[in-house]
C-alpha positions in Angstrom: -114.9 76.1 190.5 -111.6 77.0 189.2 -112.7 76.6 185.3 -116.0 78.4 186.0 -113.7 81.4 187.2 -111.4 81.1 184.0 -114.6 81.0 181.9 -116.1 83.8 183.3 -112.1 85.5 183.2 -111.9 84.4 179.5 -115.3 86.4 178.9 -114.5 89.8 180.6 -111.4 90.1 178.4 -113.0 88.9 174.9 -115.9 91.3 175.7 -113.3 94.3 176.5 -111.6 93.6 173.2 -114.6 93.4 171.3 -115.4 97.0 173.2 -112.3 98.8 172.2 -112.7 96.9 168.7 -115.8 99.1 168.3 -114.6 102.2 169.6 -111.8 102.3 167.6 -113.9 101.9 164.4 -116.0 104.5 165.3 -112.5 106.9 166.5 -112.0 106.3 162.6 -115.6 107.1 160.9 -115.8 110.6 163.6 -111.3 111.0 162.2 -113.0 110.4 158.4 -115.7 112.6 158.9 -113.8 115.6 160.7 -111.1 114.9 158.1 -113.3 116.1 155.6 -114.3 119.1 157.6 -112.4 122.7 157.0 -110.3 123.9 159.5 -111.7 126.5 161.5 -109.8 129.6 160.1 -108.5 130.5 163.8 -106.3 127.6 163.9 -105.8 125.3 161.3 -102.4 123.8 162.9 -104.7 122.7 166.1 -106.8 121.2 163.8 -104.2 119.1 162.2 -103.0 118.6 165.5 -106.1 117.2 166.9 -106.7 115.1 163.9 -102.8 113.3 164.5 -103.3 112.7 168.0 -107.1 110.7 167.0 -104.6 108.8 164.4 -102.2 108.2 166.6 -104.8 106.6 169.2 -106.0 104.5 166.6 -103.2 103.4 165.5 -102.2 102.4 168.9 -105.8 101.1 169.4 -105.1 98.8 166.1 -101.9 97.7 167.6 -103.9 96.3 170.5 -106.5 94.7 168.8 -104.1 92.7 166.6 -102.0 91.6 169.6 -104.8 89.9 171.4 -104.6 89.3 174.7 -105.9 85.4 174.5 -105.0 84.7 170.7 
């Protein structure tokens, strides 16, 4: 009973780090993609703004990934 709850444990957290695995990916292609969008004219420095804070989640997100929970 006990292994069969580990197992099933085990499972939930692989398949959350596989999830945020993805999404950070795809944080970078949308960070890539806006990257090479001009700033809207009204406020470029909130543009560059926005852009750091989507690195800096990724970077944390990265971070994460490499420190996994059951390496």
């Amino acid at each position: 009973m006990e292994n069969k709850l580990n197992q099933k444990v085990y499972e939930y957290i692989t398949t959350l780090e596989k999830t945020n695995e993805v999404l950070i990916k795809t944080l970078k292609y949308c960070v890539a993609v806006l990257a090479e969008i001009k700033p809207p004219a009204q406020d470029p420095k909130e543009w560059q703004q926005m852009l750091n804070r989507f690195q800096e989640t990724i970077n944390l997100g990265e971070k994460i990934i490499s420190e996994k929970t059951l390496a």
